[in-house]
C-alpha positions in Angstrom: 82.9 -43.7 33.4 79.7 -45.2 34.6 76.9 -44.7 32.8 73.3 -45.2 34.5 70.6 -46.8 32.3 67.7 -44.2 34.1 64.5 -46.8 33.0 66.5 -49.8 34.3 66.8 -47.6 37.7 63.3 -46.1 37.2 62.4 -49.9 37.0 64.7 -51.5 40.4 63.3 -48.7 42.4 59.7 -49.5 41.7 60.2 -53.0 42.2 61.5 -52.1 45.0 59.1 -49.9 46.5 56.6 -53.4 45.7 58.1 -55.5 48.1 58.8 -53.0 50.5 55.1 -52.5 50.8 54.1 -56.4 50.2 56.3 -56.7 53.5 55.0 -53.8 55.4 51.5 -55.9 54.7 52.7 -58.7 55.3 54.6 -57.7 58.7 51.3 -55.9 59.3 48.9 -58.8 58.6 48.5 -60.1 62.5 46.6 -56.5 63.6 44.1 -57.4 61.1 43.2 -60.9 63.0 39.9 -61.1 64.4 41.3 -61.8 67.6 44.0 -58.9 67.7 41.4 -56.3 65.8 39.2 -56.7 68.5 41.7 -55.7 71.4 42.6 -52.7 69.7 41.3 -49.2 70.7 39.0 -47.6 68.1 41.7 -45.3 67.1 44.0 -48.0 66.3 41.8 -49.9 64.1 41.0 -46.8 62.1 44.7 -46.1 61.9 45.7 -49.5 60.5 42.7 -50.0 58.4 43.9 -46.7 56.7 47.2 -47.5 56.9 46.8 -51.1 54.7 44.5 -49.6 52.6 46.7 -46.8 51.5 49.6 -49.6 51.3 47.2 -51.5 49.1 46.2 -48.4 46.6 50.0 -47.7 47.0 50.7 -51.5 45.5 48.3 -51.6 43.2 49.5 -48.7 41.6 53.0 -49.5 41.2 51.7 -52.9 39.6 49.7 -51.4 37.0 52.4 -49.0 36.1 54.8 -51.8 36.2 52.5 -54.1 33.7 52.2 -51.4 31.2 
């Protein structure tokens, strides 16, 4: 029988979860260009302002908890 170590899991899922959403900022990192920004409607750039920033508070989080 397999047995599951559940920190080690814990762990590989919130690595995980850190560079799914360093790529999802990454991937995301054009919109935020000067030159693309500005094109956008008003909507948009509130949507992917919020969007990052959550990403960011998201990351930030998981990194703390993973330093502990």
């Amino acid at each position: 029988m397999i047995q599951i170590d559940q920190e080690k899991l814990n762990q590989w899922q919130k690595e995980k979860q850190i560079k799914d959403l360093k790529k999802l900022l990454s991937d995301s990192d054009f919109r935020m260009t000067t030159d693309y920004f500005s094109q956008m409607t008003e909507e948009d750039q509130d949507h992917w302002t919020l969007k990052r920033s959550s990403w960011r508070t998201e990351l930030r989080a998981l990194e703390g908890a993973t330093q502990l």
